[in-house]
C-alpha positions as CSV (number, residue, x, y, z in Angstrom):
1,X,0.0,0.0,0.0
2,X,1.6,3.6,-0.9
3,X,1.9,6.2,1.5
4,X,-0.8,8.2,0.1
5,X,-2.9,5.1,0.4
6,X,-1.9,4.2,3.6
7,X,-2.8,7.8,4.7
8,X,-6.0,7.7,3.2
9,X,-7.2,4.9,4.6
10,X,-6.4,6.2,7.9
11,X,-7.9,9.4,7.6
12,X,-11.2,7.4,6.7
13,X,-11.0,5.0,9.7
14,X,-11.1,8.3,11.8
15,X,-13.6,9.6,9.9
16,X,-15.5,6.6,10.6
17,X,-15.0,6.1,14.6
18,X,-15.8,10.0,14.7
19,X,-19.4,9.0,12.6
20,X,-19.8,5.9,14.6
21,X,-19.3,7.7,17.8
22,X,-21.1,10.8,16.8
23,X,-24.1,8.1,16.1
24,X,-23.5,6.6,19.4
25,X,-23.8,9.7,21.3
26,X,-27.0,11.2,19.3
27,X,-28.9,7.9,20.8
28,X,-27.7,8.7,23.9
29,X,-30.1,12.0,24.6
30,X,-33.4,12.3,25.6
31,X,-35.5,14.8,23.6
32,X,-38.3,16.0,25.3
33,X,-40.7,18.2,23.6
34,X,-41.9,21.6,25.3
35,X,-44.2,24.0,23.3
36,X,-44.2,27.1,25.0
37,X,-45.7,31.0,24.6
38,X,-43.0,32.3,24.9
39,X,-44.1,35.5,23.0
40,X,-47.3,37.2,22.8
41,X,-49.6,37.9,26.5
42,X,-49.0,34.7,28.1
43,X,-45.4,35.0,27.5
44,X,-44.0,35.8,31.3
45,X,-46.3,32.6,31.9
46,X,-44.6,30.5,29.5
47,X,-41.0,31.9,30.7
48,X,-41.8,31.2,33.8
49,X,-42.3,27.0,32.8
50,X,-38.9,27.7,30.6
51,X,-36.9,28.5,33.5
52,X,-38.3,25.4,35.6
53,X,-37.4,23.1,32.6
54,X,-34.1,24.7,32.3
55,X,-33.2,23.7,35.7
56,X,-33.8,20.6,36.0
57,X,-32.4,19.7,32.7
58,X,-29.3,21.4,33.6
59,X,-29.1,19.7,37.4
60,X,-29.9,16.2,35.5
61,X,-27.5,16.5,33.5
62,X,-24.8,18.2,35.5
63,X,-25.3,14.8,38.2
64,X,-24.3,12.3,34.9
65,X,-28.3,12.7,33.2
66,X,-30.9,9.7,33.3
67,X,-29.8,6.6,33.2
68,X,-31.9,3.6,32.2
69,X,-31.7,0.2,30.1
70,X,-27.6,0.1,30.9
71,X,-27.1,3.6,29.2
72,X,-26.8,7.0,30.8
73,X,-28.7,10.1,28.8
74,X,-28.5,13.6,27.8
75,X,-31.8,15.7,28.5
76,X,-32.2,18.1,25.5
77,X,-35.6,20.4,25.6
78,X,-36.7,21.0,22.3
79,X,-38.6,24.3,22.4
80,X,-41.4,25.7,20.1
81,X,-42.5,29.3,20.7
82,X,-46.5,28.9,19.8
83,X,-47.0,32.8,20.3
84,X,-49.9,32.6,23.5
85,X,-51.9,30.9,20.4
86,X,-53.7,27.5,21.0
87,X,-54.1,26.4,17.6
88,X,-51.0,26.9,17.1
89,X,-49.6,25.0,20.6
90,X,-51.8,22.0,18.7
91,X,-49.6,22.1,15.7
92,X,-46.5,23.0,17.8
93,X,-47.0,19.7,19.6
94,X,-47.7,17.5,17.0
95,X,-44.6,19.2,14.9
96,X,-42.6,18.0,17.8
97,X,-43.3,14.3,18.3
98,X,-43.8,14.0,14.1
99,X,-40.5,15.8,13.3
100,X,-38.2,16.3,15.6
101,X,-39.3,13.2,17.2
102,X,-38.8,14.0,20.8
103,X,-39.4,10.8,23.5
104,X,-41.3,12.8,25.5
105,X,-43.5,16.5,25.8
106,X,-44.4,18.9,28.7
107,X,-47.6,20.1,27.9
108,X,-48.3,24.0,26.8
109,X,-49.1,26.4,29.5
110,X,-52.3,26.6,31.3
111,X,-55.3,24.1,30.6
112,X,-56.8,25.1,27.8
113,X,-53.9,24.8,25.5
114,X,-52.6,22.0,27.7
115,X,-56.5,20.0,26.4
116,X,-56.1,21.2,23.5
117,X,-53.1,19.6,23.1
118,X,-53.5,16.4,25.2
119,X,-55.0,14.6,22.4
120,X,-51.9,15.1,20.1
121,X,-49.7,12.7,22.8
122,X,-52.2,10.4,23.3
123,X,-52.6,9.5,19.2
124,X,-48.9,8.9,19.4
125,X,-48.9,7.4,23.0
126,X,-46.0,10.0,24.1
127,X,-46.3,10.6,27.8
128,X,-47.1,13.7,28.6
129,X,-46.6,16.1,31.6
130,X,-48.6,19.2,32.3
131,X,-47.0,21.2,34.6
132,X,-49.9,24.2,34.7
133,X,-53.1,22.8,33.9
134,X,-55.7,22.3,37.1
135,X,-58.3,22.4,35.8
136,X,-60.4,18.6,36.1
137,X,-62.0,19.2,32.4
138,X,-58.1,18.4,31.0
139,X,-58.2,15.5,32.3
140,X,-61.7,14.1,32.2
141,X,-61.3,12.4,28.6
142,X,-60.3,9.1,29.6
143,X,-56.6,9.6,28.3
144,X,-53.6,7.4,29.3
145,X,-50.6,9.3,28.5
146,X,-51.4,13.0,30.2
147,X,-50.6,13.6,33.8
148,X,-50.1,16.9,35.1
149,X,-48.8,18.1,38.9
150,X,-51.3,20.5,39.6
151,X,-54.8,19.3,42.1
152,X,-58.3,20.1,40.9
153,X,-59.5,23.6,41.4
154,X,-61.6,23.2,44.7
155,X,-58.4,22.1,46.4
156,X,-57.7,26.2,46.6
157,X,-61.1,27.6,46.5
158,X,-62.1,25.4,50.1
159,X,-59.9,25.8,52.1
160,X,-59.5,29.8,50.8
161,X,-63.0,29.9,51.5
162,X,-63.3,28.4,54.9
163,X,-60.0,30.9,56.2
164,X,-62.3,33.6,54.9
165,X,-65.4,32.9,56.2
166,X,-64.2,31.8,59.7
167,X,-62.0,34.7,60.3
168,X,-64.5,37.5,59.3
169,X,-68.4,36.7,60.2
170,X,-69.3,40.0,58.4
171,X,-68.3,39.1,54.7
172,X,-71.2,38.1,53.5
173,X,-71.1,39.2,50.0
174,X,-69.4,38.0,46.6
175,X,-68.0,39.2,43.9
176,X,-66.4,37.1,40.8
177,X,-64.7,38.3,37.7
178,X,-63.4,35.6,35.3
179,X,-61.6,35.6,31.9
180,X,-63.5,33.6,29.7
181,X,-60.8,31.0,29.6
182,X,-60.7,27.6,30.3
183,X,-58.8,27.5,33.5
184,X,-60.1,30.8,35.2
185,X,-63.5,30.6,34.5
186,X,-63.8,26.9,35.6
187,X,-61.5,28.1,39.0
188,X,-64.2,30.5,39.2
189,X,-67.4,28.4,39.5
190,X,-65.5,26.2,41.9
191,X,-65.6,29.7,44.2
192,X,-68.8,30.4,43.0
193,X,-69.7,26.8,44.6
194,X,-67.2,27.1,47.7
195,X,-68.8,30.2,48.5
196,X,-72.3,29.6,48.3
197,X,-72.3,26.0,50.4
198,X,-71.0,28.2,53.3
199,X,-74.0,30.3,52.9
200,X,-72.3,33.5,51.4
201,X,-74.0,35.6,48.4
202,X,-72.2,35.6,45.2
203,X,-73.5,39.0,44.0
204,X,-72.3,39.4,40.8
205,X,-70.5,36.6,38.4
206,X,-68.8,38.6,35.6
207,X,-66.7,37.4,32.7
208,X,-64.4,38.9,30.5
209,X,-62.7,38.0,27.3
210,X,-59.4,36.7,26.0
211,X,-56.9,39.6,26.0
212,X,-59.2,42.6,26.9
213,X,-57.6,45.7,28.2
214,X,-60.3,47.6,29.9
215,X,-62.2,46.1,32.7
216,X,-64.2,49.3,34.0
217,X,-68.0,48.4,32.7
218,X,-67.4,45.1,34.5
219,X,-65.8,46.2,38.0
220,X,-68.4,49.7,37.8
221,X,-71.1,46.7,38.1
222,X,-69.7,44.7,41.1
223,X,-68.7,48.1,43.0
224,X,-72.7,48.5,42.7
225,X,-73.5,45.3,44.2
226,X,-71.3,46.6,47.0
227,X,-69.4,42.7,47.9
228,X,-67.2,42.2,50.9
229,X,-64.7,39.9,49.2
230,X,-63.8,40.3,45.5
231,X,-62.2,37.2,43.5
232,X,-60.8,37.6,40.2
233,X,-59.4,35.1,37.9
234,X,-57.1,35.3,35.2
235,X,-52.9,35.7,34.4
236,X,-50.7,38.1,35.4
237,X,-50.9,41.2,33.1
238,X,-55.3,40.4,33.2
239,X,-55.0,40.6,37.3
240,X,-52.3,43.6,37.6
241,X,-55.1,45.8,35.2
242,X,-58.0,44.4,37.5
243,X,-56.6,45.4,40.4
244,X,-55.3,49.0,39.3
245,X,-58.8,50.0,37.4
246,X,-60.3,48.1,41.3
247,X,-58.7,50.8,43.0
248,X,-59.2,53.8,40.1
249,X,-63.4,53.3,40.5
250,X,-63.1,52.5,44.3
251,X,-63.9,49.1,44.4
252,X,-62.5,48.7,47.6
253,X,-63.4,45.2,49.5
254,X,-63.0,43.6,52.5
255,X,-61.0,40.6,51.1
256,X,-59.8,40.6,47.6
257,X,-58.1,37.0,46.1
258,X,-56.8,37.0,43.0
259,X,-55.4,33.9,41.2
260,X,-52.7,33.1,39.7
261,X,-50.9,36.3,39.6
262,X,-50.0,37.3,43.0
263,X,-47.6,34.1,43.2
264,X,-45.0,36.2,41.0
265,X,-42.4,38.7,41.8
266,X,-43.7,41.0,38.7
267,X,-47.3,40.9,40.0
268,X,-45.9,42.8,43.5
269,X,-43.8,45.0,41.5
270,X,-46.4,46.3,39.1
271,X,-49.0,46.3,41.6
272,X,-47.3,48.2,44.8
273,X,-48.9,49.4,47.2
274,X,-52.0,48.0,45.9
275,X,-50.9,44.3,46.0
276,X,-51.0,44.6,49.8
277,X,-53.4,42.0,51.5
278,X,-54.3,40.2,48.3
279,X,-55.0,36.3,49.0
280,X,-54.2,34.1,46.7
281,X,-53.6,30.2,46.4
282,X,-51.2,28.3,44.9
283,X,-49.9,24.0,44.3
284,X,-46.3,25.2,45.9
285,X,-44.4,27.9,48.2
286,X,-40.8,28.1,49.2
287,X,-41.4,27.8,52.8
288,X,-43.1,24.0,52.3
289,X,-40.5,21.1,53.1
290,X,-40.2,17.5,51.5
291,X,-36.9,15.3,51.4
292,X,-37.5,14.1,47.8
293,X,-35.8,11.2,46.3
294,X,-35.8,13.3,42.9
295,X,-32.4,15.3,41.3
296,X,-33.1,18.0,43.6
297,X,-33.2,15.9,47.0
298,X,-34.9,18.4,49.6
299,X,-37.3,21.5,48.8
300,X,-34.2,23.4,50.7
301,X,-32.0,22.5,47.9
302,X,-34.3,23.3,45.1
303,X,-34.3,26.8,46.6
304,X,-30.5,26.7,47.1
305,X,-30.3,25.6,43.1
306,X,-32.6,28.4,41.8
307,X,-31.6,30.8,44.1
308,X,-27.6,30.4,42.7
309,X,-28.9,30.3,38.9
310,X,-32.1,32.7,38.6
311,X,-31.7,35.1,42.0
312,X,-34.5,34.9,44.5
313,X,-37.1,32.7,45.2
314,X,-38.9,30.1,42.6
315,X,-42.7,30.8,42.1
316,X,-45.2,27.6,42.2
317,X,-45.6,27.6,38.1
318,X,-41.0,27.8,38.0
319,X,-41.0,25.1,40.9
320,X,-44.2,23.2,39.0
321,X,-42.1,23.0,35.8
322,X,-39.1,21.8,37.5
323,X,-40.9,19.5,38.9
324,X,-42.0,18.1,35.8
325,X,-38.7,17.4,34.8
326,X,-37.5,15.6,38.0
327,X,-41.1,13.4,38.1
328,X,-40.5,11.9,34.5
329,X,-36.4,11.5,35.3
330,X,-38.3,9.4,38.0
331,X,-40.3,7.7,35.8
332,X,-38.1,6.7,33.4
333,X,-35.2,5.5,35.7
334,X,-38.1,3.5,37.9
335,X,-39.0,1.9,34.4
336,X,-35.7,1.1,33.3
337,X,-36.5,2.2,29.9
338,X,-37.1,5.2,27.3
339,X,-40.0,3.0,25.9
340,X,-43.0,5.3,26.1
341,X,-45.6,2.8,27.3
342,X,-42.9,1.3,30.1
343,X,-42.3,5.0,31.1
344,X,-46.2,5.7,31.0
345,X,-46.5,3.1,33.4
346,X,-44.2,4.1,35.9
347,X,-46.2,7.9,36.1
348,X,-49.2,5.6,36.8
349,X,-48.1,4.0,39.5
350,X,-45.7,6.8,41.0
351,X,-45.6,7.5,44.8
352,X,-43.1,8.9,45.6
353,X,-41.9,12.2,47.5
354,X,-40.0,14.9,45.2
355,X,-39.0,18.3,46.5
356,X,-42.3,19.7,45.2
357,X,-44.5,17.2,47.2
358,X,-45.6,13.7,47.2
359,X,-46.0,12.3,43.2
360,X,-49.0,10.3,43.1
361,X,-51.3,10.6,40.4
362,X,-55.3,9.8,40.7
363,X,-57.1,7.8,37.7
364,X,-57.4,10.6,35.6
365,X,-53.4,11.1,35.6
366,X,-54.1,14.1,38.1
367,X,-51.8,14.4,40.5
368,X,-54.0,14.1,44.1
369,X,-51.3,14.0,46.8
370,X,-50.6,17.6,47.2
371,X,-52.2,20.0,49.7
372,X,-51.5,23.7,48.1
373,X,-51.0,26.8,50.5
374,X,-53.0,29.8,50.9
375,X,-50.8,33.0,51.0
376,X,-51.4,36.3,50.9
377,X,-49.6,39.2,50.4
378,X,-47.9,40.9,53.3
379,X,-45.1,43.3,53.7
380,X,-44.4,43.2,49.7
381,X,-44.0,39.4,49.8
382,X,-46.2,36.1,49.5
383,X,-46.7,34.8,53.4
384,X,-48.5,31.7,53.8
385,X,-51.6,31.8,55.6
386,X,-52.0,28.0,55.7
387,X,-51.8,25.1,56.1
388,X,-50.6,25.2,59.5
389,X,-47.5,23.0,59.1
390,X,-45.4,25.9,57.4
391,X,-48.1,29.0,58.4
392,X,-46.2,32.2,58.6
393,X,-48.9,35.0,59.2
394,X,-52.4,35.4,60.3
395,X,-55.1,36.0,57.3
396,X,-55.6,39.8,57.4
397,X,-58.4,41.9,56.1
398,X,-58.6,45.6,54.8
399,X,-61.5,47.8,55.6
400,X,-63.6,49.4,52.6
């Protein structure tokens, strides 16, 4: 063989151990699908689930990734930015599992694009986690492949409700105003409910619509009905215009819950002085504590972890997305296996304690194991009012 041969030949041996082991490592990740809106009015929503994802791939992969079936795997998060637009979170997901073939998908945010969505995974049989969807109608269509880590609805209009009514004999009267979205209108008939079994008056049930910007015909019509306790439903930039234009026609309750804004940092901010004393509810708060068996180990380490990457404290939709993460790193190390039906499996029969809570998920794929604090806004920071295992503050109410 001649030199130039010989050198050939050699060069194309290297070029084929680099191919083989390029090959090698490419079926060594985990693609996991996450359609997101990461532009458009739900977008510091769908950042929010970003970050969480973020960190747990990171931490997963930073502690040697997933291992399962003898090999150890790289978590990549494929993203798709679906602009806050459903039909287009739809076509996101199915774009994802038909094209970029990911192994697995985080749902979209919130539960109507997370529905939407959830029949997508279950034609393909991907397993599917929804880290922001509540509400019981996502889950109610006898699919096997969607499970998501927030409780029903109820599970924060009761015990909001009895705090409320046992602390204060003299509210009496209830106002609701909704977006007409799947999520906040459904978390509003659940208070609608909550509040009439304890004998309260709802006095006005208003709705308003996808991405409106002036609330005063609705809130002029509640201040009229004159309630003690106002509870308004919606997303961040919806709840920070509520509560402003509240206070600019003096509608100026007793008690006044908002969810799911007051949760975030940017809801305090923009609000001020008027976020003061607003309730809220929530799946998750820093100050709970669970020794997980997950990545993160304790909910003390989580906070450590996202306190060193992002600055602060996580919210429960950052610490619900994390979560995610760690459950199905769960799942598919308890399985053994990236094979989608062994993996579904697993999140079926998953109990087990993660820094976020205890993971155990009802028939319906809902999780049911989780007991989500009341907080309320106090000194420019979310204090939780119960339950009474990690209570920081007594329920407080403004006068009109």
């Amino acid at each position: 063989m001649t030199r130039h041969r010989r050198s050939l030949a050699a060069a194309l041996a290297v070029l084929s151990t680099a191919l083989i082991g390029s090959a090698a490592q490419a079926q060594d990740v985990i693609k996991i699908g996450a359609p997101l809106p990461l532009t458009g009015p739900l977008s510091p929503e769908g950042i929010k689930q970003q970050r969480g994802y973020n960190l747990w791939a990171e931490t997963a992969n930073a502690k040697g990734g997933i291992k399962a079936g003898g090999k150890t795997y790289k978590v990549e998060i494929v993203y798709v930015d679906y602009a806050s637009n459903t039909p287009r979170a739809v076509q996101s997901a199915e774009r994802l599992i038909t094209e970029d073939k990911v192994n697995f998908l985080f749902s979209p945010f919130g539960s109507g694009a997370a529905k939407a969505a959830s029949g997508v995974s279950e034609k393909y049989g991907i397993p599917t986690i929804a880290a922001t969807a509540s509400s019981e109608q996502v889950y109610d269509q006898g699919y096997k492949y969607l499970f998501g880590t927030f409780t029903p609805n109820q599970t924060l209009t009761e015990p909001l409700a009895n705090i409320v009514t046992s602390k204060n004999k003299d509210v009496k009267r209830v106002a609701i105003l909704a977006r007409n979205d799947l999520f906040p209108l459904a978390i509003a008939q659940e208070m609608e409910k909550s509040a009439k079994s304890r004998g309260l008056e709802v006095v006005a049930f208003e709705r308003y619509a996808i991405g409106a910007l002036d609330h005063a015909a609705a809130i002029t019509q509640m201040r009229a009905a004159r309630p003690d306790w106002v509870f308004a439903t919606g997303y961040i930039n919806d709840l920070i215009l509520i509560r402003k234009q509240m206070n600019d026609l003096g509608l100026r309750p007793t008690t006044v819950t908002m969810i799911a804004g007051p949760a975030y940092r940017e809801f305090i901010d923009a609000a001020g002085p008027l976020a003061e004393n607003v309730s809220s509810a929530a799946w998750w708060h820093p100050a709970v504590r669970y020794n997980g068996k997950d990545v993160f180990g304790s909910t003390e380490a989580f906070n450590k972890a996202w306190d060193a990457k992002y600055k602060g404290e996580a919210d429960y939709a950052e610490a619900s997305a994390a979560a995610a993460g760690a459950i199905l790193q769960l799942a598919i190390e308890q399985a053994n296996s990236i094979d989608p039906k062994k993996v579904r499996d697993a999140l079926a029969a998953m109990d087990t304690e993660t820094f976020y809570g205890k993971a155990k998920f009802g028939p319906t794929g809902q999780i049911t194991s989780l007991e989500p604090p009341v907080f309320q806004i106090q000194g420019g920071k979310p204090v939780v009012i119960h339950p009474a295992s990690i209570k920081q503050s007594e329920f407080r109410f403004s006068g009109k």
